[in-house]
C-alpha positions as CSV (number, residue, x, y, z in Angstrom):
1,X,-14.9,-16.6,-15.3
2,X,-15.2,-15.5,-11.8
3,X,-17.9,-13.1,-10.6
4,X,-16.1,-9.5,-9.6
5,X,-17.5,-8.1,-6.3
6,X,-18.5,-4.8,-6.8
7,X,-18.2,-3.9,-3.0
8,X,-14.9,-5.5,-2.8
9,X,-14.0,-3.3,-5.8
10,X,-15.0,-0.3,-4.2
11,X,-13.5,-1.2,-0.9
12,X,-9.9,-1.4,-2.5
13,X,-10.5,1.6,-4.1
14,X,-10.8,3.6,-1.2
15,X,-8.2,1.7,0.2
16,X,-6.2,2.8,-2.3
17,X,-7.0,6.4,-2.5
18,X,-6.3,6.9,1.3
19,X,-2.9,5.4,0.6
20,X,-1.9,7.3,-2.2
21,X,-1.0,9.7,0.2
22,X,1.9,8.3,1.4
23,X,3.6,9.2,-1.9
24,X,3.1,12.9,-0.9
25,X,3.9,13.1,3.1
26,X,7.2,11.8,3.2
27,X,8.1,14.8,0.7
28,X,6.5,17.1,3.1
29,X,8.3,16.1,5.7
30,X,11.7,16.2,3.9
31,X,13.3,17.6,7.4
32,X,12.5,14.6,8.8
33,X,14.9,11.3,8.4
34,X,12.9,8.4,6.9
35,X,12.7,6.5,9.8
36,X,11.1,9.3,12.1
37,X,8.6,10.1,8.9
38,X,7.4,6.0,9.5
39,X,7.8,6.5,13.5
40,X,5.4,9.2,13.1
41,X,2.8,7.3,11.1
42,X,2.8,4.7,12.6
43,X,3.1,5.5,16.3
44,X,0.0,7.8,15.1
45,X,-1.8,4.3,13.8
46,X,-0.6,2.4,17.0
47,X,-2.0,4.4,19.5
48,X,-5.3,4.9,17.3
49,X,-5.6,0.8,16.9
50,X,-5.1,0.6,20.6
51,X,-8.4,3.2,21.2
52,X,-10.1,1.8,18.7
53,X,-9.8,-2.0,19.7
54,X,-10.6,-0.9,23.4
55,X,-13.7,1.2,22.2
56,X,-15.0,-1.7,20.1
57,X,-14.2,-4.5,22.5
58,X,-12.9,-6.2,19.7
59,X,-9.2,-6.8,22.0
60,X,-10.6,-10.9,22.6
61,X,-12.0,-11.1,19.7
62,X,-8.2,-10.6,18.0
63,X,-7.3,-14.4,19.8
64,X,-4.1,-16.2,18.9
65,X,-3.5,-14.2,16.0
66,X,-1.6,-11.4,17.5
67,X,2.0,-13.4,16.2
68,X,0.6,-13.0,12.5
69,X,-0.1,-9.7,12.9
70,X,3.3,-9.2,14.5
71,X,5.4,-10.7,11.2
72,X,2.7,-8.7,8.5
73,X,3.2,-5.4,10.1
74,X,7.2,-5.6,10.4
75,X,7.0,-6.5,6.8
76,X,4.5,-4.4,4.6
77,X,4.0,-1.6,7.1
78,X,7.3,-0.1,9.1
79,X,10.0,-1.9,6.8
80,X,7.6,-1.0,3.6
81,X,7.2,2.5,4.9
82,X,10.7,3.1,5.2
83,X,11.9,1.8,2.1
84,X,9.4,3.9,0.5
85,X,9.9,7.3,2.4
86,X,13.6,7.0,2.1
87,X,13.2,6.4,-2.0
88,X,11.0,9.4,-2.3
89,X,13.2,11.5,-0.4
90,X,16.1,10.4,-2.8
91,X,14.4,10.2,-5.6
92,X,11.3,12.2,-5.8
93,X,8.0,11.0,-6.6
94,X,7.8,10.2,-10.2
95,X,10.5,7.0,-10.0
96,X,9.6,5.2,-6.9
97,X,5.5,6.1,-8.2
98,X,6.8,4.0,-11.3
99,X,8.0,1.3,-9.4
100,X,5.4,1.0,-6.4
101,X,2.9,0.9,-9.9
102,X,4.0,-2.8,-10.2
103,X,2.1,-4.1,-7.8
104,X,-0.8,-4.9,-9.7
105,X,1.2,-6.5,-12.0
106,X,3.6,-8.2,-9.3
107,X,0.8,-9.3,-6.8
108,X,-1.1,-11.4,-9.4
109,X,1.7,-13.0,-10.9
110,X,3.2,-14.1,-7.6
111,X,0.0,-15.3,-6.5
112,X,-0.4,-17.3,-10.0
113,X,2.8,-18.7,-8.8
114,X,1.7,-20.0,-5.5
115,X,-1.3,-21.5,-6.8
116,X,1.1,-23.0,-9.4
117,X,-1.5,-21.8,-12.7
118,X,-0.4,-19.9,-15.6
119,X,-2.5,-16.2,-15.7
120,X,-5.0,-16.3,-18.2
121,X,-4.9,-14.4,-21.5
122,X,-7.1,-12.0,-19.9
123,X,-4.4,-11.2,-17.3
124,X,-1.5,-10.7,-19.8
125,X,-3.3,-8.5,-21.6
126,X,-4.0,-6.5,-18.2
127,X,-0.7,-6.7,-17.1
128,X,0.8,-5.3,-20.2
129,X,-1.4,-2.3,-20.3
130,X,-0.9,-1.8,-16.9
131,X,2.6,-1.3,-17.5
132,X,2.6,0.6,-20.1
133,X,0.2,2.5,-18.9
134,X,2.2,3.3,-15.8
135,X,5.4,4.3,-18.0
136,X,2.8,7.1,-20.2
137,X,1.6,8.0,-17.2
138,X,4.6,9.3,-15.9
139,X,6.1,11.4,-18.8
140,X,8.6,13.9,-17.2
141,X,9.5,14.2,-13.7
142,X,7.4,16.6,-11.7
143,X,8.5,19.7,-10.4
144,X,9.3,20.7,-7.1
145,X,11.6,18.5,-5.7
146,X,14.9,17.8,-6.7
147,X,16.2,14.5,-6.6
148,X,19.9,13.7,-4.7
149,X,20.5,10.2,-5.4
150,X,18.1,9.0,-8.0
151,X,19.8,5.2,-8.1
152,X,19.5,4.5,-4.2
153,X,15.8,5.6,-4.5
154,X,14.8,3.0,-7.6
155,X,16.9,0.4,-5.5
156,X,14.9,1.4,-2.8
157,X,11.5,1.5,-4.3
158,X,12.0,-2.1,-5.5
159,X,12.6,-3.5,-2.0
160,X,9.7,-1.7,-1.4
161,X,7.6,-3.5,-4.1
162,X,8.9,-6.5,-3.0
163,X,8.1,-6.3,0.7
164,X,4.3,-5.3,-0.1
165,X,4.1,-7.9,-2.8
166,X,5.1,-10.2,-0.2
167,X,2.6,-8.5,2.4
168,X,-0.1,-8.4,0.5
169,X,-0.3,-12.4,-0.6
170,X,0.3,-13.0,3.1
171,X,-2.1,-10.9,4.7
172,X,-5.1,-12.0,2.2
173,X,-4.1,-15.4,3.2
174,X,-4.1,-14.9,7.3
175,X,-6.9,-13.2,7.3
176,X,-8.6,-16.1,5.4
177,X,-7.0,-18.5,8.3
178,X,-8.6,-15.8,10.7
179,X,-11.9,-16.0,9.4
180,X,-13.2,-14.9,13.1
181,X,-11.0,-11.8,13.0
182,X,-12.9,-8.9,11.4
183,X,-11.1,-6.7,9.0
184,X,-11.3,-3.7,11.2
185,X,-9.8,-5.9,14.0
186,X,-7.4,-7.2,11.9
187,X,-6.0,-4.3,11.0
188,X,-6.1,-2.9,14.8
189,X,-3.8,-5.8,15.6
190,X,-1.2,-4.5,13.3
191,X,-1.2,-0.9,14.4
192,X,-1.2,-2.0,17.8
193,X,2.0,-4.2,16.7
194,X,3.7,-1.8,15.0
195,X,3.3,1.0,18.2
196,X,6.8,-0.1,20.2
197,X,8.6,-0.8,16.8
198,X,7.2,2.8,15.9
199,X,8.1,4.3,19.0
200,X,12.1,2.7,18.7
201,X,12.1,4.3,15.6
202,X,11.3,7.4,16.6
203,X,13.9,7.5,19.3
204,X,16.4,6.7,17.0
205,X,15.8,8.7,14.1
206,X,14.2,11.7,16.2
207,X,17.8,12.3,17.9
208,X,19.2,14.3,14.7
209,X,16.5,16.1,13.3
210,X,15.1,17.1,17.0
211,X,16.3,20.8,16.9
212,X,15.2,21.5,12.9
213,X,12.2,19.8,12.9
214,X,9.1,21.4,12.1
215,X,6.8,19.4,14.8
216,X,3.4,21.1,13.9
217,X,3.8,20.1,10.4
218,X,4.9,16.4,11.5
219,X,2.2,15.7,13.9
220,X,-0.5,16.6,10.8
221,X,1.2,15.0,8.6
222,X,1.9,11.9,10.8
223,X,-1.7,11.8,12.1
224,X,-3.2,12.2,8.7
225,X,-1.1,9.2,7.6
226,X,-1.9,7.2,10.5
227,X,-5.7,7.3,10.9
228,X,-6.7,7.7,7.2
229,X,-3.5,6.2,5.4
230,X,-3.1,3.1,7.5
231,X,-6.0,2.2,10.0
232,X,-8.4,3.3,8.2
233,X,-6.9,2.3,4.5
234,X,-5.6,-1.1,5.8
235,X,-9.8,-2.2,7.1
236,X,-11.3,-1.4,3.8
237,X,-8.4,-3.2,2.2
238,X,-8.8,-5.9,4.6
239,X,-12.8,-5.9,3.5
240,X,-12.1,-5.9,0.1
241,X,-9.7,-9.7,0.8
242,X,-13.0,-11.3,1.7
243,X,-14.6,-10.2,-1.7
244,X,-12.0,-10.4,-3.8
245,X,-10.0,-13.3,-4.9
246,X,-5.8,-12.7,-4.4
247,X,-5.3,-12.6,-7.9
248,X,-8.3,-10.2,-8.8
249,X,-7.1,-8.1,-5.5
250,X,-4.0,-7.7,-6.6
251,X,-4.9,-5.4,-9.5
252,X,-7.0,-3.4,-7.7
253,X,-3.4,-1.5,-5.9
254,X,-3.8,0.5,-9.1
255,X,-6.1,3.3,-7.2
256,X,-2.9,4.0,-4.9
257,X,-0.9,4.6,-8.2
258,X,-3.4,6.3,-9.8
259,X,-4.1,8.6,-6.5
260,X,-0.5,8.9,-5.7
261,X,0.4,10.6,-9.2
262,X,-2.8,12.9,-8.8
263,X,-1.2,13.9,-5.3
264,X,2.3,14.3,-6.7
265,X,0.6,16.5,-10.0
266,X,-1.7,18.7,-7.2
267,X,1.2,19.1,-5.0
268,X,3.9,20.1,-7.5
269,X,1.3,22.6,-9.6
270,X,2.3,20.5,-13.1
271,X,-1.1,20.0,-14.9
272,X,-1.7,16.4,-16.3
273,X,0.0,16.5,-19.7
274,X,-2.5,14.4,-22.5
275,X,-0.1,11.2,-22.1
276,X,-0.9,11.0,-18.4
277,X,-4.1,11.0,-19.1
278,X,-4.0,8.0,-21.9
279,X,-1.2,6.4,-19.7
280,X,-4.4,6.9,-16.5
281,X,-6.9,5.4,-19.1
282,X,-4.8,2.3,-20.2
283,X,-4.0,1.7,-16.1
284,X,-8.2,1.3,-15.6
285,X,-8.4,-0.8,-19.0
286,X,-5.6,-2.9,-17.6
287,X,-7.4,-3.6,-14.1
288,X,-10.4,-4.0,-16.0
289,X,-8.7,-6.7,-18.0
290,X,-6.3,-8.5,-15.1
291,X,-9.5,-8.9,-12.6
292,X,-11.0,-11.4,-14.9
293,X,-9.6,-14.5,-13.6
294,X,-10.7,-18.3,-13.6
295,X,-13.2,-19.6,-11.6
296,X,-11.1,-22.2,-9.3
297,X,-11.9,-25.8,-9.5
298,X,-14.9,-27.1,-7.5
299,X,-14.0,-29.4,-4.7
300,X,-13.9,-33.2,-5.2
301,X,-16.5,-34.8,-3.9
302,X,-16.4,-37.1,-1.0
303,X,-16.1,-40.9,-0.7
């Protein structure tokens, strides 16, 4: 069996509790159209990448790269992000929570599938708790908030897993094939990316909501998301890639789940209920389990 990093672990674990706040700010910004809520996050993480790239001097260490950065961001940052905001708006936070909570099943298995292995019995047995541990820990739907159009949101949600499923295996594997690129620089390159995509966004979706729109609210919100939800989020889960193989990564997107549904619980007032918190305790068991993964082969030797 593979070693586990213990630094990597804790990396995507903060990773993953900064972005289980996206779960919460799209549904306090439910004034807002979906595609300003992602305009506003990541026009907030565009302009901070920028700064932060030009304060570091890191803008020549980012090389040929910027094209990779370019296809990851479209695809499991403003595409994700709007998928996602748009399904919580429809839907609340309970079903697309349920969904998004696949990941640590979905990222493993499709990277078991690229590598062309079957998981180990260790994984199945993490991947099964891990979904059941997702249904317990999702009981009821939580209060305040009440759901429009409950089907659009699960279809929604599972174009969303898809995309970061997809983002995820992709990113792990440019970064790798950018081994100059830091993490932090790596993950400048995408907010920088994603700043005129944001900014198009927001001139399209900002035109309806213009007059009703709480701005105060959405410039917290939207900065909050930005610098601590993406720029910061994406470098420690960008640190944890070079610890962590994909398939022992993957599991570790259970801290988003797990802080998103103690977001949703704090922000709707509903204590945990004593499924949640065996449905919480078979999501850990589960990661515990699906991180153990086969050392790969060595290398042949040369002739």
């Amino acid at each position: 069996m593979s070693r586990i990093s213990g630094v990597g672990v804790a990396y995507a674990s903060a990773a993953g509790a900064l972005w289980g706040f996206s779960f919460i700010g799209p549904l306090l910004l439910t004034d807002a159209p979906p595609m300003l809520v992602a305009a506003g996050r990541y026009a907030a993480y565009g302009f901070a990448s920028l700064i932060a790239m030009a304060a570091l001097r890191s803008l020549r260490q980012a090389g040929s790269g910027w094209r990779d950065a370019l296809v990851l961001t479209l695809l499991g940052n403003l595409l994700y992000f709007v998928c996602l905001s748009a399904a919580l708006q429809r839907a609340g936070v309970v079903l697309p929570t349920l969904i998004i909570g696949m990941l640590p099943v979905t990222i493993p298995l499709a990277a078991c599938a690229l590598e062309r292995r079957r998981p180990n019995g260790y994984q199945l047995g993490g991947f099964g708790l891990t979904i059941a541990g997702t249904w317990l820990a999702h009981p009821q739907p939580v209060g305040g908030y009440v759901a429009p159009d409950v089907a659009g949101g699960v279809l929604l949600a599972v174009l969303a897993l898809g995309l970061w499923t997809a983002y995820a295996l992709s990113n792990a594997r440019l970064l790798k094939h950018h081994h100059g690129i830091s993490g932090q620089t790596w993950s400048g390159m995408q907010g920088a990316t994603s700043l005129p995509f944001a900014l198009a966004l927001g001139a399209i979706g900002g035109q309806a909501a213009f007059a009703t729109l709480d701005w105060s609210r959405f410039l917290i919100v939207s900065l909050v998301m930005g610098l601590f939800g993406s720029l910061l989020a994406n470098s420690l889960w960008n640190a944890a890639s070079r610890h962590l193989q994909a398939a022992q990564l993957g599991p570790m997107i259970v801290a988003e789940t797990l802080a998103g549904l103690l977001y949703g619980r704090i922000w709707s007032g509903v204590p945990w209920p004593t499924q949640t918190w065996l449905g919480a305790a078979l999501l850990v068991c589960g990661v515990l389990l699906a991180v153990r993964v086969d050392r790969p082969p060595p290398a042949p030797a040369p002739v």
